[in-house]
C-alpha positions as CSV (number, residue, x, y, z in Angstrom):
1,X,164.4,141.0,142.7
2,X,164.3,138.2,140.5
3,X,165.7,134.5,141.0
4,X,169.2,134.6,139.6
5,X,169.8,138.0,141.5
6,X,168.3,136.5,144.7
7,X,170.2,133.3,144.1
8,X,173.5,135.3,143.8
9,X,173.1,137.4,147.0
10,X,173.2,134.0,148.7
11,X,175.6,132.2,146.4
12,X,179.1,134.6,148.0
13,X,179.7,134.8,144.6
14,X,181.3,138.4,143.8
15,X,181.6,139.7,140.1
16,X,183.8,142.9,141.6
17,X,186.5,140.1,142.2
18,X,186.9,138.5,138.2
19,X,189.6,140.2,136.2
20,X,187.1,140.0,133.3
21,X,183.9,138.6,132.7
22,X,182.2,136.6,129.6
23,X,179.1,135.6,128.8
24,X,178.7,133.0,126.3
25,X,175.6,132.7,124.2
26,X,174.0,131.7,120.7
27,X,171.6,134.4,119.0
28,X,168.8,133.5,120.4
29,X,169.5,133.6,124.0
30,X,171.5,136.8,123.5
31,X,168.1,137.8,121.8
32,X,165.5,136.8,124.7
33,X,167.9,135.5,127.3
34,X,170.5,138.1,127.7
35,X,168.2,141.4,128.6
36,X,166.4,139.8,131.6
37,X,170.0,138.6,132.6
38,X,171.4,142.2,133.0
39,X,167.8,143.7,134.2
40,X,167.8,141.4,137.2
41,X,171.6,141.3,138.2
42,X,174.1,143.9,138.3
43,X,177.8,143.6,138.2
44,X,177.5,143.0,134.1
45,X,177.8,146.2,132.7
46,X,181.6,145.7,131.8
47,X,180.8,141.9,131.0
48,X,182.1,141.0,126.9
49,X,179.4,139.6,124.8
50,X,180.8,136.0,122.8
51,X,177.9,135.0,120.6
52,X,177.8,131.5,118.3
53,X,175.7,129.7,115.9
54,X,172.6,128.1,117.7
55,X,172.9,124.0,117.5
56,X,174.3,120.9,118.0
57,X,175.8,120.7,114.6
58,X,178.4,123.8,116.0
59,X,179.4,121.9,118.9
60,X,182.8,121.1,117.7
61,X,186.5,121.6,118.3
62,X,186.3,124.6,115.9
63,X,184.3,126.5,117.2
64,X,186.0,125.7,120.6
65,X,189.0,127.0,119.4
66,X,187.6,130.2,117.9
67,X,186.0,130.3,121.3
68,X,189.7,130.3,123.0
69,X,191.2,132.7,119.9
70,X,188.3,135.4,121.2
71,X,189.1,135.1,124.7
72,X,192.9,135.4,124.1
73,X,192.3,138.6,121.8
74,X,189.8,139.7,124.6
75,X,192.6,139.4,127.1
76,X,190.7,136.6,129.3
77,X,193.9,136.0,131.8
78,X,193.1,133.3,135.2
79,X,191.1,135.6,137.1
80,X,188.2,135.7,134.5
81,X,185.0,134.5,134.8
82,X,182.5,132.8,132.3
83,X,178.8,132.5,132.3
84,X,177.1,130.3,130.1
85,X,173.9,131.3,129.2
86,X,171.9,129.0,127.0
87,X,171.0,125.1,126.4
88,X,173.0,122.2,126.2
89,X,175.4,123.4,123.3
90,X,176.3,126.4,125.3
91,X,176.5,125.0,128.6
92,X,178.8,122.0,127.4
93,X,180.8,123.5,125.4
94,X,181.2,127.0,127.2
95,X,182.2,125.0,130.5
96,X,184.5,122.9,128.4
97,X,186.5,125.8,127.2
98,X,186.5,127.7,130.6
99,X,188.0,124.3,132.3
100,X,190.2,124.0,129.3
101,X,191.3,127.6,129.2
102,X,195.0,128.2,130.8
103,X,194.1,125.4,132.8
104,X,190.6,126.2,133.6
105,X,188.8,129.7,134.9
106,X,185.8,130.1,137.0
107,X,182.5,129.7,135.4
108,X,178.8,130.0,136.0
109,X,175.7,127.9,134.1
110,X,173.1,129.8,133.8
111,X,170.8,126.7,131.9
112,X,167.8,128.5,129.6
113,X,165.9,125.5,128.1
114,X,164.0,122.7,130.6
115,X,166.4,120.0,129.1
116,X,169.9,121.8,130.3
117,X,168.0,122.9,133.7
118,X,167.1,119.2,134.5
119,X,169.7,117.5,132.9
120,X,173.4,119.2,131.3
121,X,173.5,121.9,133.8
122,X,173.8,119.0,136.9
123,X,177.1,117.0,137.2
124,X,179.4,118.9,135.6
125,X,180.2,116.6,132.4
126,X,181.1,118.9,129.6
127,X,182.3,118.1,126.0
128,X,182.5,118.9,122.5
129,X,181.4,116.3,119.5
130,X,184.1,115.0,117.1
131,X,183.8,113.2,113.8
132,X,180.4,112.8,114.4
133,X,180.6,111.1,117.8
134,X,178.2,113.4,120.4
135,X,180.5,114.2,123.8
136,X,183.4,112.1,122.4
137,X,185.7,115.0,123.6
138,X,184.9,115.9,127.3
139,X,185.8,116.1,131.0
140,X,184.5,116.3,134.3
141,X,184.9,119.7,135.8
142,X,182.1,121.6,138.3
143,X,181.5,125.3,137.9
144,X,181.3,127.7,140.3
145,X,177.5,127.7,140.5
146,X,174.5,126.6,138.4
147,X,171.5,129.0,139.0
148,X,168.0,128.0,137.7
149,X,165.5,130.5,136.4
150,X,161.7,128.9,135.0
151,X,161.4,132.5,133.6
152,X,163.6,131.6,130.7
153,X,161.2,128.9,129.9
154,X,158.8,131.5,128.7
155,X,160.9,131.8,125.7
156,X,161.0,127.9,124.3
157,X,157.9,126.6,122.2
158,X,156.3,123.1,122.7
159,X,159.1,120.9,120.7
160,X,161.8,122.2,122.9
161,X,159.6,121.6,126.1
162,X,158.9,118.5,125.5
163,X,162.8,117.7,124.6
164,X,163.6,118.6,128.0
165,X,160.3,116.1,129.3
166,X,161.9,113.3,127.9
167,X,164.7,113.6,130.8
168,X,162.5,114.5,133.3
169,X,160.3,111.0,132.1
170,X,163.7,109.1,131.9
171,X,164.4,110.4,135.8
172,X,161.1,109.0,136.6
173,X,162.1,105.7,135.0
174,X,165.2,104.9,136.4
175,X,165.0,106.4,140.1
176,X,161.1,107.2,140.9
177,X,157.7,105.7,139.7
178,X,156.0,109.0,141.0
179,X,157.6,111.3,139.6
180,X,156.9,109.0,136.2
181,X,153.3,109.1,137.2
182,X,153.0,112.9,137.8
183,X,154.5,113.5,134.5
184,X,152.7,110.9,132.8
185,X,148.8,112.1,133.5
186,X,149.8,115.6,132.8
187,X,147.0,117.1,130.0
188,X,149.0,119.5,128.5
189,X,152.7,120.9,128.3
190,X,153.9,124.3,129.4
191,X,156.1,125.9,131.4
192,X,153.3,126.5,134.1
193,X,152.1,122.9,134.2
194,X,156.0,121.3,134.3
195,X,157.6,124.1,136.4
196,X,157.0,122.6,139.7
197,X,158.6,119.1,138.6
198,X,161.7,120.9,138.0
199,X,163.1,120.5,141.4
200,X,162.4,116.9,141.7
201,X,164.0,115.8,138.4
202,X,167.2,118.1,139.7
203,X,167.4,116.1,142.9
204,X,167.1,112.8,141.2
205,X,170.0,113.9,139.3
206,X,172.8,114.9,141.4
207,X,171.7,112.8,144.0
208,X,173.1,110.2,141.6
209,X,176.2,112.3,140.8
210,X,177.0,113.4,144.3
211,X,177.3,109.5,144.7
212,X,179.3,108.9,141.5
213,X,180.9,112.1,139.9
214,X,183.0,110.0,137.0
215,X,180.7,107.5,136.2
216,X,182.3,104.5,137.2
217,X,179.2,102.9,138.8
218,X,175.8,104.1,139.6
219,X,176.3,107.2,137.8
220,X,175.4,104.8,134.5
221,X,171.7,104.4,135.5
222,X,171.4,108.1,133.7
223,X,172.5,106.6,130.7
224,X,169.2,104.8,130.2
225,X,167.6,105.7,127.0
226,X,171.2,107.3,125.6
227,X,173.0,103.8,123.9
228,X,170.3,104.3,121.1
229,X,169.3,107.8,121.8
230,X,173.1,109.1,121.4
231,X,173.3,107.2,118.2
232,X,170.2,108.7,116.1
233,X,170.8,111.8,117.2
234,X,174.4,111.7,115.7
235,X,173.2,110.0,112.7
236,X,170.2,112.4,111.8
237,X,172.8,115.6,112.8
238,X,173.7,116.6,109.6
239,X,170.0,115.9,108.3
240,X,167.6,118.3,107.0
241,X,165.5,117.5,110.0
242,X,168.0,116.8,112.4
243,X,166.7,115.6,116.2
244,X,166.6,117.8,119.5
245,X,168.3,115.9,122.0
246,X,165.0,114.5,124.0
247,X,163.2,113.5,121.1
248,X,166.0,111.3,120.3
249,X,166.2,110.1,123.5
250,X,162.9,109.6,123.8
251,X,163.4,107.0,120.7
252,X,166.5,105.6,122.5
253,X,163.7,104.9,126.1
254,X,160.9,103.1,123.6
255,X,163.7,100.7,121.9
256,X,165.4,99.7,125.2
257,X,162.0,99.6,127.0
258,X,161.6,96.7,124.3
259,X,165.3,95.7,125.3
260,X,164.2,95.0,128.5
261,X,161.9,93.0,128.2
262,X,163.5,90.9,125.4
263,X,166.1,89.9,127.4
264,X,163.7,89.0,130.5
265,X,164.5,91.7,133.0
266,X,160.8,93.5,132.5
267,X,157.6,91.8,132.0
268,X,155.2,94.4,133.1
269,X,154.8,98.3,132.5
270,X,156.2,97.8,128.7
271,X,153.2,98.9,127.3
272,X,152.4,101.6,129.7
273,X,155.9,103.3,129.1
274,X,155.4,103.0,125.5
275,X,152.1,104.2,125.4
276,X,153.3,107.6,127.4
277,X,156.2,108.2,125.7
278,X,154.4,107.8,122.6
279,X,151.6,109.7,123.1
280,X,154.0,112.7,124.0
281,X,156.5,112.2,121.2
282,X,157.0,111.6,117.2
283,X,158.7,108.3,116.7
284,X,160.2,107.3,113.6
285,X,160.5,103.8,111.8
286,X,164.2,102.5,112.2
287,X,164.7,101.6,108.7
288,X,167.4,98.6,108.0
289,X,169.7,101.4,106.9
290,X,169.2,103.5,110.3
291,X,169.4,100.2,112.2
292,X,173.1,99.2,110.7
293,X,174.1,102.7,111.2
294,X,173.0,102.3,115.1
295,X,175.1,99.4,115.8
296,X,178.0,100.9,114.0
297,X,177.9,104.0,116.5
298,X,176.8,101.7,119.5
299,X,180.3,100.1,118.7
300,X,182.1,103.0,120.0
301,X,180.3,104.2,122.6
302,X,182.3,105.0,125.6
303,X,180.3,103.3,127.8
304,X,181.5,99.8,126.5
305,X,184.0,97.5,127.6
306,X,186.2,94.8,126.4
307,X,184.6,95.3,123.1
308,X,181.4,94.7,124.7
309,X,178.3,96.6,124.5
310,X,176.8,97.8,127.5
311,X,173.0,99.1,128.1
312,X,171.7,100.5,131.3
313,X,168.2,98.8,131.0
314,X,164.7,98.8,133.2
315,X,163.8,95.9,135.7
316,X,160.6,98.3,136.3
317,X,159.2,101.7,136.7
318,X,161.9,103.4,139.0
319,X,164.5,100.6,138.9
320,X,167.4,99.9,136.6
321,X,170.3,98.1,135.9
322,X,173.5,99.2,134.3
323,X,176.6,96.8,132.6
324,X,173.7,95.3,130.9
325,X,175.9,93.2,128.2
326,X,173.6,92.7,125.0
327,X,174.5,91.3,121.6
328,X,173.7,92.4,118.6
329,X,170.7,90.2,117.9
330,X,169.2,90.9,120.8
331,X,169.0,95.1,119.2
332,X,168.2,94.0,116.1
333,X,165.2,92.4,118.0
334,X,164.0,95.1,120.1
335,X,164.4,97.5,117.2
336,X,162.0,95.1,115.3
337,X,159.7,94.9,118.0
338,X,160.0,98.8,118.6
339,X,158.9,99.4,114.8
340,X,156.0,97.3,115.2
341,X,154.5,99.1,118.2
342,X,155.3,102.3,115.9
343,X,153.0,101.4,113.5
């Protein structure tokens, strides 16, 4: 029996009950997800097959809406279920459209990459991107379960393992200097070597959720690495190299890691975290171009209020503040000082 199937039988979750089921995924986890999925749980037999385009760059409102056309012409009524098998595209949007759906059906996440196991799977924020903004279309909504499987990791390569690291790194960060340090001293990257940190980044998590569901306190400390992260990964979308979520976050750590201590709230560990995320990640040079483009975005990022931008910033390894209010200057000055370290 494998873990989903063993995590169902103690979920109470019955498939026999749902009208219809759906299973949403991209070609690649219908390709090396989808078969393990059926050979370790019954009750899909009957289950209808909705496949999109792998990527960030499809995680707009239409495709939602073809999403919605298919299960209208599939005859999806209230009493349908949908599972969302895949990474953060497929998990965001699919729970998007099945909260959005004739006012929301039942669905399941079933995460496959170790950035939407430790991260978009847990607290139930789900959204589409619009106009170029990432998540700028989104609710809060929980599905019926989330179930974890490390046997889908098998199926991602090193550049989308270490995507997912950069969360677990930024949950070491902002909530526990040991779970940094575990992380840190790791020799090599795999699914064996970060499979049993899994749980721990998880807890971190919705321990923070469980306290603040919509974000409108503590729930910010997650945001840490994202002001800058969201914003290169938007502006390098449409790219011919376009970033994976982590790496970009990763970026977004090492530039308000420099934030930090610019502004006085971190004196020591600067160059520790630097060095780690570094040694573990391909940093680009933030150009003046990149760096004009980066405010622009930071502008409208929802976190920010009263026209004021807002950072969630380190006081140390394992402590944060959010409603960090930082000017202009004070980026410009950490990105310089981020570029220097790059080189």
């Amino acid at each position: 029996m494998g873990v989903i199937s063993e995590s169902f039988a103690h979920s109470g979750i019955d498939l026999s009950k749902y009208s219809n089921i759906f299973i949403l995924t991209d070609e690649n986890t219908h390709k090396h997800c989808f078969p393990y999925l059926t050979y370790t749980l019954s009750g899909l037999e009957k289950a209808n097959i909705i496949e999109i385009p792998s990527g960030e760059e499809n995680k707009t409102i239409e495709m939602t809406a073809q999403i919605w056309s298919t299960l209208t012409e599939l005859g999806a009524d209230r009493k349908s279920l949908m599972i969302n098998l895949g990474g953060g595209v497929i998990g965001d949007m699919g729970g998007f459209v099945a909260s959005t759906y004739m006012r929301g059906i039942d669905f399941i996440q079933m995460p496959t990459t170790l950035l939407s196991q430790v991260d978009s799977s847990v607290g139930g924020k789900l959204g589409i991107d619009f106009e170029g903004y990432k998540n700028h279309i989104g609710l809060f909504s929980t599905p019926k379960a989330v179930f974890i499987d490390s046997t889908f990791l098998e199926t991602l390569d090193q550049r989308n393992l270490k995507s997912g690291l950069a969360e677990m790194l930024k949950h070491g960060l902002i909530a526990d200097s040991k779970h940094w340090l575990k992380l840190a001293m790791m020799k090599s990257l795999s699914k064996k070597s970060v499979e049993k940190y899994i749980a721990t980044s998880i807890k971190i998590k919705n321990d923070i959720v469980k306290r603040d569901f919509k974000e409108s306190g503590l729930r910010k400390v997650l945001n840490f690495g994202h002001t800058i992260g969201h914003a290169i990964e938007s502006i390098f979308l449409e790219k011919e190299n376009p970033f994976l979520h982590g790496e970009a976050v990763a970026i977004g750590m090492a530039v308000e890691t420099c934030l930090s201590r610019n502004i006085g709230l971190m004196a020591d560990e600067v160059e520790e975290i630097l060095t780690v995320l570094k040694k573990n990640f391909s940093f680009i040079e933030i150009t003046p171009e990149i760096e004009s483009e980066i405010l622009e975005l930071i502008k409208l990022d929802k976190k920010n209020t009263n026209g004021n931008l807002s950072f969630t910033l380190l006081s140390a390894i394992g402590k944060v503040e959010f409603d960090c209010e930082i000017s202009e200057h004070q980026i410009r000055e950490a990105i310089t000082k981020y570029n220097t370290f790059v080189k």
